[in-house]
PALO-206435 format. One record per residue (C-alpha): residue number from 0; x, y, z. Coordinates in steps of 0.1 Angstrom, whole numbers, plus 2048, in hexadecimal, padded with zeros to 3 digits. Last residue first. Layout:
# residues N
{site NUM,{X,Y,Z}}
...
//
This chain:
# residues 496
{site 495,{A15,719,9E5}}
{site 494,{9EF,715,9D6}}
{site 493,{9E5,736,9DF}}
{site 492,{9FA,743,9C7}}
{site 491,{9EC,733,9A9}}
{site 490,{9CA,73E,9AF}}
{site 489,{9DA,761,9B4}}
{site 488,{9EA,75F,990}}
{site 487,{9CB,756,97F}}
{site 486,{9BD,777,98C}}
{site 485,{9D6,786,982}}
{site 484,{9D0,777,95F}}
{site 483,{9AA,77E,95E}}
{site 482,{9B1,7A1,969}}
{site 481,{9C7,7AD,950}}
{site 480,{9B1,79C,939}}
{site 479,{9BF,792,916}}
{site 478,{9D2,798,8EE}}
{site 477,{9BE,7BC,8EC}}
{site 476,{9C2,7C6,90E}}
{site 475,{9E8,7CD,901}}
{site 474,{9FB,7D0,928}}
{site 473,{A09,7F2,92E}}
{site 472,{A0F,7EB,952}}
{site 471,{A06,7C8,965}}
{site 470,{A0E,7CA,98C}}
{site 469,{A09,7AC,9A4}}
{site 468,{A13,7AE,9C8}}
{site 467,{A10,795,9E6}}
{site 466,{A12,78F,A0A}}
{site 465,{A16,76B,A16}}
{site 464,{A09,75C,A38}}
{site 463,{A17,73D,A43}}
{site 462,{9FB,71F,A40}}
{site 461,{A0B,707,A31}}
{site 460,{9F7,708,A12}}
{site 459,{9FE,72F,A11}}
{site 458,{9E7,74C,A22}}
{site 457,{9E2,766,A0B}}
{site 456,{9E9,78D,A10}}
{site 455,{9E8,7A8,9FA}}
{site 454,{9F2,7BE,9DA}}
{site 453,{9DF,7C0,9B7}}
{site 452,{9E4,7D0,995}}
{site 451,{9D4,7DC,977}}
{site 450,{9E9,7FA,963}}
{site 449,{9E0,804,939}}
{site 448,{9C7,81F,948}}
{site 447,{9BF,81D,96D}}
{site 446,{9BE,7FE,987}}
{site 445,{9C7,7F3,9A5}}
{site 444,{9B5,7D7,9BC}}
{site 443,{9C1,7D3,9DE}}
{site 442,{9BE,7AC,9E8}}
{site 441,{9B9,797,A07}}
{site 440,{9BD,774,9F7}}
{site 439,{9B0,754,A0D}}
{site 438,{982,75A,A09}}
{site 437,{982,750,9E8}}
{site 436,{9A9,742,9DE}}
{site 435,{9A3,721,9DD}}
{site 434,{98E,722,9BF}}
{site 433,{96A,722,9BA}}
{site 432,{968,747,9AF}}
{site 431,{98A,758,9AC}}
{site 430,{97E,775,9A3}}
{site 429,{959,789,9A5}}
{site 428,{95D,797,9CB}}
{site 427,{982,7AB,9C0}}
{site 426,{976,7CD,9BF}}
{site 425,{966,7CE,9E1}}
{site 424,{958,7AA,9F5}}
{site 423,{958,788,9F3}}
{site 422,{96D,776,9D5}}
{site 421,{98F,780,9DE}}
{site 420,{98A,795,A01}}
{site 419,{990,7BF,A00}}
{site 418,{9AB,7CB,A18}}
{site 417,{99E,7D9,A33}}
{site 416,{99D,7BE,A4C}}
{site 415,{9C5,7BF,A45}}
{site 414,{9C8,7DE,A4E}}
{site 413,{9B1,7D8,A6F}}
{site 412,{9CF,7B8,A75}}
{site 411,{9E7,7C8,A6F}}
{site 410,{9E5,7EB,A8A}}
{site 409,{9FB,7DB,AA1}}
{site 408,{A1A,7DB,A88}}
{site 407,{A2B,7BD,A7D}}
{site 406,{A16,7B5,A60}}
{site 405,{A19,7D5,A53}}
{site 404,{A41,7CD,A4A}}
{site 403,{A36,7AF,A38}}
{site 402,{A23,7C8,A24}}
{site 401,{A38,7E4,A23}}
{site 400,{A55,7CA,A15}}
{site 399,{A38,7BD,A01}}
{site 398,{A32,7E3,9E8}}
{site 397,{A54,7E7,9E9}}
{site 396,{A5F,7C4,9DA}}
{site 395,{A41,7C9,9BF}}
{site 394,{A54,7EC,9B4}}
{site 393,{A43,80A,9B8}}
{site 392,{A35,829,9A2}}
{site 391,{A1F,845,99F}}
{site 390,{A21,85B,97E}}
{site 389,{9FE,84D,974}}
{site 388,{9EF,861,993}}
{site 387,{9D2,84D,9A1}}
{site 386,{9E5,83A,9BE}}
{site 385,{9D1,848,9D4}}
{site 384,{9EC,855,9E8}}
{site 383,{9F8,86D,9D4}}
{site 382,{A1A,874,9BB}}
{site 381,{A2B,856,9CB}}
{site 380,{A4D,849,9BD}}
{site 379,{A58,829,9CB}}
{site 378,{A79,81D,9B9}}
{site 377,{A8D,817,9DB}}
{site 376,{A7B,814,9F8}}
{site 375,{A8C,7FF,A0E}}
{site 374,{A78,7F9,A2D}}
{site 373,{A89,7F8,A4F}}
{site 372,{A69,805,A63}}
{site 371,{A7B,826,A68}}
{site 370,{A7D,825,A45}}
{site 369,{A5A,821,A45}}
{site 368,{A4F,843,A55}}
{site 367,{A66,859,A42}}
{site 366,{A59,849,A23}}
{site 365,{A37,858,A2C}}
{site 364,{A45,879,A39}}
{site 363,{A54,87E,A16}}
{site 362,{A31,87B,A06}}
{site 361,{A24,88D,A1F}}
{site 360,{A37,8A7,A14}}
{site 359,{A32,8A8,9EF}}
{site 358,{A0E,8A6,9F5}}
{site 357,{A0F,8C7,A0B}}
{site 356,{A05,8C8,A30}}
{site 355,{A2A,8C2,A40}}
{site 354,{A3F,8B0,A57}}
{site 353,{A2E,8BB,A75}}
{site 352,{A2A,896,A83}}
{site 351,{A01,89C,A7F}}
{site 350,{A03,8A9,A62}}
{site 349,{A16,892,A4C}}
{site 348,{A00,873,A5E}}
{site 347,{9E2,88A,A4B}}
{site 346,{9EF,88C,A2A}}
{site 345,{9F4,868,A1D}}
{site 344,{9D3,860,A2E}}
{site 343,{9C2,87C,A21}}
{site 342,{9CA,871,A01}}
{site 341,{9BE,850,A08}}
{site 340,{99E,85A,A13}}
{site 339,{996,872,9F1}}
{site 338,{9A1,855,9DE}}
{site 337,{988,83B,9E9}}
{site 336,{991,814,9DD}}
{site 335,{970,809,9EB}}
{site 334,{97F,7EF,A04}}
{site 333,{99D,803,A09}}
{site 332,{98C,822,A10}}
{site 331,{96F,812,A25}}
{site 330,{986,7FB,A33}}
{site 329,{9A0,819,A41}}
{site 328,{97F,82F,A4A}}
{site 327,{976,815,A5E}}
{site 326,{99D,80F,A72}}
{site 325,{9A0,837,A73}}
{site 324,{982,837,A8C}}
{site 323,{964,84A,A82}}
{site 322,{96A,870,A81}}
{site 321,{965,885,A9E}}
{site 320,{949,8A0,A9A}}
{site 319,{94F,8C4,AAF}}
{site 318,{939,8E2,ABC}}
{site 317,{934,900,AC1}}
{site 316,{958,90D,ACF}}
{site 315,{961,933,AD2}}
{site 314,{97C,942,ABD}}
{site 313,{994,95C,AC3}}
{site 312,{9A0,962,A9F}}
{site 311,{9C7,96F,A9B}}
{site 310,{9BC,97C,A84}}
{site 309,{998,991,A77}}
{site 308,{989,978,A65}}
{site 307,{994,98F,A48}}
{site 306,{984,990,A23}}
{site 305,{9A4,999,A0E}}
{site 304,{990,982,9EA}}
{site 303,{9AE,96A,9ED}}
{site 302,{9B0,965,A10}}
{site 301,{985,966,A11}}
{site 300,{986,94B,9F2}}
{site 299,{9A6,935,A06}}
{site 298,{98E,938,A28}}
{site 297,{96E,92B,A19}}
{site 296,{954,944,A13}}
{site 295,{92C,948,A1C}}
{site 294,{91E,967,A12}}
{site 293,{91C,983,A2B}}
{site 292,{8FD,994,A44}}
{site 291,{8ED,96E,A4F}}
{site 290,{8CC,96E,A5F}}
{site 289,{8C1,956,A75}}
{site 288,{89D,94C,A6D}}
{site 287,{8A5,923,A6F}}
{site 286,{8A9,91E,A47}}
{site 285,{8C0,93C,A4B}}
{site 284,{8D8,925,A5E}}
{site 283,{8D2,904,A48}}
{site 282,{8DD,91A,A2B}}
{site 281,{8FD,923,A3B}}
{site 280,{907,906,A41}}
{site 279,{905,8FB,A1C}}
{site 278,{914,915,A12}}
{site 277,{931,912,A2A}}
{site 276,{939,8EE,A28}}
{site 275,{936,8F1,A02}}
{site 274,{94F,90D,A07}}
{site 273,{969,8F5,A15}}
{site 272,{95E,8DA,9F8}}
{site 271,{971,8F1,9E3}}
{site 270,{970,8E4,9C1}}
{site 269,{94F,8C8,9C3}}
{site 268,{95D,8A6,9B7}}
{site 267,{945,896,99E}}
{site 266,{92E,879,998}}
{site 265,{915,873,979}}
{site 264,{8EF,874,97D}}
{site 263,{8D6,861,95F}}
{site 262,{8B3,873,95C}}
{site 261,{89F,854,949}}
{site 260,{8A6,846,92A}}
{site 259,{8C7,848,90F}}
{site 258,{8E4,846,91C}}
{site 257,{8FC,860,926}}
{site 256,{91B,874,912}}
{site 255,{936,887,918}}
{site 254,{93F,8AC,928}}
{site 253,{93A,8BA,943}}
{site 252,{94E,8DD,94A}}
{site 251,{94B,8EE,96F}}
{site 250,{952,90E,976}}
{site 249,{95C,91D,995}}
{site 248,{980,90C,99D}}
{site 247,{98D,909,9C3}}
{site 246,{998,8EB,9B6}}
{site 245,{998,8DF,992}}
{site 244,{980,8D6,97E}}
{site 243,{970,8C1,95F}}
{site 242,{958,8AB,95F}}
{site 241,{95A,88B,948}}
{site 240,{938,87A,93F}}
{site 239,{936,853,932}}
{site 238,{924,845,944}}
{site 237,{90C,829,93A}}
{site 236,{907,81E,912}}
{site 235,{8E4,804,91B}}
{site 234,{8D2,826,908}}
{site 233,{8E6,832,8EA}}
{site 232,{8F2,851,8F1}}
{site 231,{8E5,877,8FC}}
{site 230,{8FF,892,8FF}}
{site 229,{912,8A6,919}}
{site 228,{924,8C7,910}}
{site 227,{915,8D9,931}}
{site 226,{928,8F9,93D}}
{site 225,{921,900,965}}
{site 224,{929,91A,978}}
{site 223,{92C,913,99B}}
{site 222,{91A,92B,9B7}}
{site 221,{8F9,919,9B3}}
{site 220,{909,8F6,9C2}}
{site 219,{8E6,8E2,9CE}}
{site 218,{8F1,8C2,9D9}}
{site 217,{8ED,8B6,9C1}}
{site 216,{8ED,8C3,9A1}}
{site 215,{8D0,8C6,98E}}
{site 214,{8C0,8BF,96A}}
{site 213,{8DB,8C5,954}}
{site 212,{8CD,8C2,932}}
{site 211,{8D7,8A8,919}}
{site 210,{8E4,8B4,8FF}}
{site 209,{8DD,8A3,8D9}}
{site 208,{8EB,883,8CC}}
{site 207,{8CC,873,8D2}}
{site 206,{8B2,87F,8E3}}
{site 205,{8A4,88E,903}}
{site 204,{8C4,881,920}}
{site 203,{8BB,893,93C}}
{site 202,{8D4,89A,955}}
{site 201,{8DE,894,979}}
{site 200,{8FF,8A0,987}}
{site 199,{905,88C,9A7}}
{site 198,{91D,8A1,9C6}}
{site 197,{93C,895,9D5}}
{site 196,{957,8A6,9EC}}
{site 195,{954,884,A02}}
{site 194,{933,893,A0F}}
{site 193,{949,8B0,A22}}
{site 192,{96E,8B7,A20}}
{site 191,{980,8D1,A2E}}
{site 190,{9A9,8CF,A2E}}
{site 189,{9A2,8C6,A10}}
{site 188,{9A8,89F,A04}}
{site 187,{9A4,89C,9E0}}
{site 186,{985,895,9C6}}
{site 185,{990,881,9A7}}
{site 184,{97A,865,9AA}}
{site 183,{95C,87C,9AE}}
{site 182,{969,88C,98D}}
{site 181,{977,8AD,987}}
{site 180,{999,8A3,98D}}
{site 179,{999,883,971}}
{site 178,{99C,890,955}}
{site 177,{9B5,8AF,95B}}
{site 176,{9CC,88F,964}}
{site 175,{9DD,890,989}}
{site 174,{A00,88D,98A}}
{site 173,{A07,8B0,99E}}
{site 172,{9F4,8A0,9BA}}
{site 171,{9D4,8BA,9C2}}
{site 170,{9D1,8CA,9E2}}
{site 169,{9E4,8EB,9E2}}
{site 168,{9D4,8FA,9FB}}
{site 167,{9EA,8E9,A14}}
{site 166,{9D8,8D6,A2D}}
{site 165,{9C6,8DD,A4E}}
{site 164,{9C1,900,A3E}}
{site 163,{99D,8F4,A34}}
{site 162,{987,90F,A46}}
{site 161,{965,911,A38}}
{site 160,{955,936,A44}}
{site 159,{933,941,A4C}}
{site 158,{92E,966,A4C}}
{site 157,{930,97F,A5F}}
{site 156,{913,997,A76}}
{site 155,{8FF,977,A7E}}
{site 154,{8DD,978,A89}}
{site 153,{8C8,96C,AA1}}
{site 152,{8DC,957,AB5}}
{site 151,{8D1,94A,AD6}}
{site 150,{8EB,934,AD6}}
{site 149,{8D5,91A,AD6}}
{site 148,{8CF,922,AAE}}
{site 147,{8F6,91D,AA8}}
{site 146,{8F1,8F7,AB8}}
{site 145,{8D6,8F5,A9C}}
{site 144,{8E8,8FE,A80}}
{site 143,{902,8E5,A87}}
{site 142,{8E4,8CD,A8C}}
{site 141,{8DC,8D2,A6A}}
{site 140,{8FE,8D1,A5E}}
{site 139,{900,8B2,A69}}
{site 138,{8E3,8A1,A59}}
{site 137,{8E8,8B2,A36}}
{site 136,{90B,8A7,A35}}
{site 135,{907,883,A42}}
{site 134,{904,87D,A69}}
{site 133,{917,85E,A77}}
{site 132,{90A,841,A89}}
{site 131,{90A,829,A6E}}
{site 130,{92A,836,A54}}
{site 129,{928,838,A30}}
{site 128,{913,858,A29}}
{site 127,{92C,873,A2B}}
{site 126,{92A,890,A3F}}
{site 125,{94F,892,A48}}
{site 124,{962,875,A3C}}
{site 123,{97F,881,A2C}}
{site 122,{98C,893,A4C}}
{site 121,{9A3,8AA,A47}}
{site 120,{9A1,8BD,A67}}
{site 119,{988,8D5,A5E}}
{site 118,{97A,8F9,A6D}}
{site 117,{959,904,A66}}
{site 116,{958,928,A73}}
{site 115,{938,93D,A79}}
{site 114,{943,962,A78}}
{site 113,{941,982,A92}}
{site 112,{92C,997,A9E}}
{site 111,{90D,97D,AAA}}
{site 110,{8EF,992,AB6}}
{site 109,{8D5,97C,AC7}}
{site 108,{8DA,9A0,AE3}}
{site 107,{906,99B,ADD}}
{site 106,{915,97B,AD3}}
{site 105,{93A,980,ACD}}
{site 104,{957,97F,AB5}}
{site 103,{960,95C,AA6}}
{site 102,{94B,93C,AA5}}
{site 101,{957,91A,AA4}}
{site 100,{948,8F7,A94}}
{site 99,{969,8DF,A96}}
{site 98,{970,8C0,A83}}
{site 97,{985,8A3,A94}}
{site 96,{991,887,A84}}
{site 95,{997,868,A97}}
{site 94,{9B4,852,A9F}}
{site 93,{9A6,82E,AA9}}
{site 92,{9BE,81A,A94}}
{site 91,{9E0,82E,A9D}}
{site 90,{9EA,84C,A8A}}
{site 89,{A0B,845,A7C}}
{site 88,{A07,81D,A78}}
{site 87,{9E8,822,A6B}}
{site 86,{9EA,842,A58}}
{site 85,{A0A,82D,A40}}
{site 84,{9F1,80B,A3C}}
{site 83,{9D9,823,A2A}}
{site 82,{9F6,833,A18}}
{site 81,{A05,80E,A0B}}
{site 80,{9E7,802,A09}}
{site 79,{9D6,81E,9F1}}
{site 78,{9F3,815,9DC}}
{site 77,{9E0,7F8,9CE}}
{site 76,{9CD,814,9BD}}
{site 75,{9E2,81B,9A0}}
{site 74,{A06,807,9A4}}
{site 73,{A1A,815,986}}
{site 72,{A37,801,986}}
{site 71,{A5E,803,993}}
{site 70,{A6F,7E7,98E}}
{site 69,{A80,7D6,9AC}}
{site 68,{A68,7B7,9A6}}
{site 67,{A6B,7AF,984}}
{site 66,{A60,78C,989}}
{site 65,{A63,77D,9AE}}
{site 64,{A52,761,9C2}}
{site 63,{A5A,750,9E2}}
{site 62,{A6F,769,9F3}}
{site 61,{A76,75F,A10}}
{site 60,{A86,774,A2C}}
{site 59,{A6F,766,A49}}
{site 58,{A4A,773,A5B}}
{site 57,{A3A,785,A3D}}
{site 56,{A41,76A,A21}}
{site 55,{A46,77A,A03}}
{site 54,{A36,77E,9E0}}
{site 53,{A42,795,9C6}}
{site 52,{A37,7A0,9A5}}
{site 51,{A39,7B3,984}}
{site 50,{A32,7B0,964}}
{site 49,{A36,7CD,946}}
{site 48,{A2B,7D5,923}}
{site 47,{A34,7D6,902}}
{site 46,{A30,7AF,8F8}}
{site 45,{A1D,7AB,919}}
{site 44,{9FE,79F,90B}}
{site 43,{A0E,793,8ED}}
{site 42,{A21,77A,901}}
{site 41,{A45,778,910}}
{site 40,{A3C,786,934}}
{site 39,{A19,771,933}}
{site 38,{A2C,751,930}}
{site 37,{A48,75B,948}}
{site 36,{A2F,763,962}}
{site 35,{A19,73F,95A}}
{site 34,{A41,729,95C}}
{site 33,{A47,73B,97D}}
{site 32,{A24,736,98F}}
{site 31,{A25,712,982}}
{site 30,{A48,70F,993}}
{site 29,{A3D,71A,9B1}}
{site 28,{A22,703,9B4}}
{site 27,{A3C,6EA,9B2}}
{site 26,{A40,6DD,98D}}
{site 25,{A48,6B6,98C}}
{site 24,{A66,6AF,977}}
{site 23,{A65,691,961}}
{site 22,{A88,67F,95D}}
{site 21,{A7C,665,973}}
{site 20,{A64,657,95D}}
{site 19,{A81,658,93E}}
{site 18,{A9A,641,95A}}
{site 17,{A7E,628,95B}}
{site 16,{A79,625,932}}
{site 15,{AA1,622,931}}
{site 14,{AA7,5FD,93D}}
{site 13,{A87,5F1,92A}}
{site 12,{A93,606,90A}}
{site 11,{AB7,5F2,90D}}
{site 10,{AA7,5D0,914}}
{site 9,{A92,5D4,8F4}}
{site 8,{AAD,5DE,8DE}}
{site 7,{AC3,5C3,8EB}}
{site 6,{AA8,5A8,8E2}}
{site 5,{AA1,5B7,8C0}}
{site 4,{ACC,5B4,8B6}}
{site 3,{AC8,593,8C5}}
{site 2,{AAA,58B,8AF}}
{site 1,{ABA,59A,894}}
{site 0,{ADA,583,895}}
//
């Protein structure tokens, strides 16, 4: 009786042991995404934080992957994309910026009567050092002085004047920190701009704990008052110096510490870059004997101060500069992750279709321009265009829908060149070594305090190409790397 009993048993497990193998699920790439997003939403990590993300196909309706995507997040730079891909489609790839060298009055025996004016367009690359083929600050004002010395001018009965009334005067978002204005980081887009509104504040760090005297500025800003609070650390410590300003402001607070060693230079965002353009100028003037009767001035300071250019101004042409191509300044800003470019790429498309000059208004020409692309944009909430206001937000599903909605316009494929390559180039070179994803992920990288994120292309194992958001807020560094787990993330995705 209990060998029967044993023989029953045995044919019973035999009959089931197949029907247990078949039982077992195997997880589609998909599936592995899913079950790694709803691990990190329920760990410490994320305990009082947020996830989001979205991945779509850009030529069908799918929606491969979604996790909180119609929440609204803080994107931080990844929204450079979104106004960087907004000046393309309004502008046009090869739209240039054009900056204009006039006089006013008239040139009598050498004798101009009359004022020099540098009038700006917004561009945020005039005299900067980034392009071939294009003069930096010190080189083209130069040869602006020069052009005014074949005038046969001797001396100037005026003044030289920065005129930045392209855009509203009012340049700073409303969102912006006090801590991060006065920092090259922190530098908006006048209507004048010139060296990328940046200038290197070198000190000397003598000994421990004690200040380390400011050594220079450069370039050269005498006019500014300057209040130095910085101290000497450890050597091997780095930067860590704050500067504090706002624009059109004439002091200038640093405060923080350097390390120990040789003279150590920190970056900040000169106040009124329009009367940088006029100093400057006007010192390469007298440098070539022409004598100049009035300080230098930009338009706001001669408004505010009652100084007249004597309006309506007939003004003569000297000369002009054309930006490079929208397309380069698109990769450098993207690639780089410059806010000063992507601010004047929210305002400038504004401009240009007369909607406005202000932040507020080219923020509402913005959405303007992609609802007539059918985008949905419920839950976005842009404060800038640089994504560096803490009050910015978007959902995942916003961020793709202009995506896959970029991919249909004839300016893609230069956006897409400017997005930064997984493993090759900008903020993203160092991840996703030896995986599938070097060289196949296009990724914006964003991040500011307690906010990492990233928003793309890929191409998918069957080769239809996806476009992709990933947004982490108020994560707890403490339990993890926000960018380790993206980063993990993006491997995944590549393998759909």
């Amino acid at each position: 009786m209990k060998l029967l009993l044993l023989s029953i048993f045995k044919i019973i497990l035999l009959q089931n042991q197949p029907q247990k193998i078949d039982s077992i699920k195997v997880l589609t790439p998909k599936d592995v995404i899913q079950k790694r997003i709803d691990s990190l939403a329920t760990s410490p990590f994320l305990e009082n934080g947020f996830i989001g993300i979205s991945i779509k196909s850009v030529n069908s309706d799918k929606n491969i992957v979604e996790y909180n995507a119609k929440k609204s997040l803080t994107p931080a730079s990844t929204l450079k994309l979104v106004s960087s891909a907004t000046a393309l489609i309004a502008l046009g790839s090869d739209f240039k910026y054009t900056t204009t060298l006039e006089y006013s009055g008239e040139i009598k025996d050498s004798v101009l009567t009359g004022n020099i004016i540098i009038k700006g367009s917004g561009d945020p690359s005039l005299g900067s050092w980034r392009f071939k083929n294009q003069p930096d600050y010190k080189q083209l004002t130069e040869n602006w002085a020069k052009k005014i010395k074949l005038l046969g001018i001797k001396e100037i009965k005026g003044r030289v004047f920065g005129d930045s009334s392209f855009f509203d005067e009012n340049v700073i978002s409303d969102g912006w920190t006090w801590g991060d204005m006065g920092n090259y980081y922190g530098a908006s887009a006048y209507g004048l701009n010139m060296n990328e509104n940046l200038y290197w504040a070198t000190f000397n760090p003598v000994k421990y704990m004690e200040n380390a005297p400011l050594v220079k500025t450069s370039p050269d800003l005498p006019y500014y008052t300057k209040i130095n609070r910085v101290l000497t650390d450890k050597s091997g410590t780095g930067d860590q110096v704050n500067i504090y300003s706002t624009p059109y402001q004439d002091v200038l607070i640093m405060e923080g510490f350097i390390p120990a060693g040789d003279n150590f230079s920190v970056k900040g965002s000169i106040p009124d870059p329009a009367l940088f353009s006029a100093y400057i100028l006007h010192k390469k003037i007298e440098e070539l004997n022409i004598k100049i009767t009035e300080n230098p001035i930009s338009l706001l300071e001669a408004n505010k101060k009652n100084i007249s250019l004597q309006k309506p101004i007939q003004s003569t042409p000297i000369d002009s500069l054309q930006s490079p191509p929208l397309k380069d300044l698109v990769k450098e800003c993207n690639l780089h992750s410059i806010n000063l470019y992507a601010e004047a790429f929210l305002k400038t498309p504004s401009v240009m279709l007369n909607l406005g000059s202000t932040t507020d208004a080219s923020v509402k020409g913005l959405r303007q321009i992609w609802q007539t692309k059918g985008v949905r944009l419920e839950g976005l909430k842009m404060k800038d265009g640089s994504g560096l206001a803490p009050a910015n937000s978007i959902t995942p599903n916003n961020m793709t829908d202009i995506l896959k909605a970029m991919f249909l316009e004839k300016s893609y494929d230069d956006f897409y060149e400017s997005i930064p390559v997984v493993g090759v180039s900008g903020t993203v070179a160092n991840l996703g070594k030896k995986s599938k994803a070097v060289g196949n992920v296009h990724a914006k990288s964003g991040t500011i305090d307690g906010v990492k994120a990233y928003s793309g292309y890929f191409t998918a194992q069957n080769g239809e190409i996806m476009c992709f958001s990933m947004m982490f807020n108020k994560y707890n560094s403490d339990f993890g790397s926000a960018t380790k787990e993206l980063e993990k993330l993006m491997i995944l995705m590549v393998e759909l």
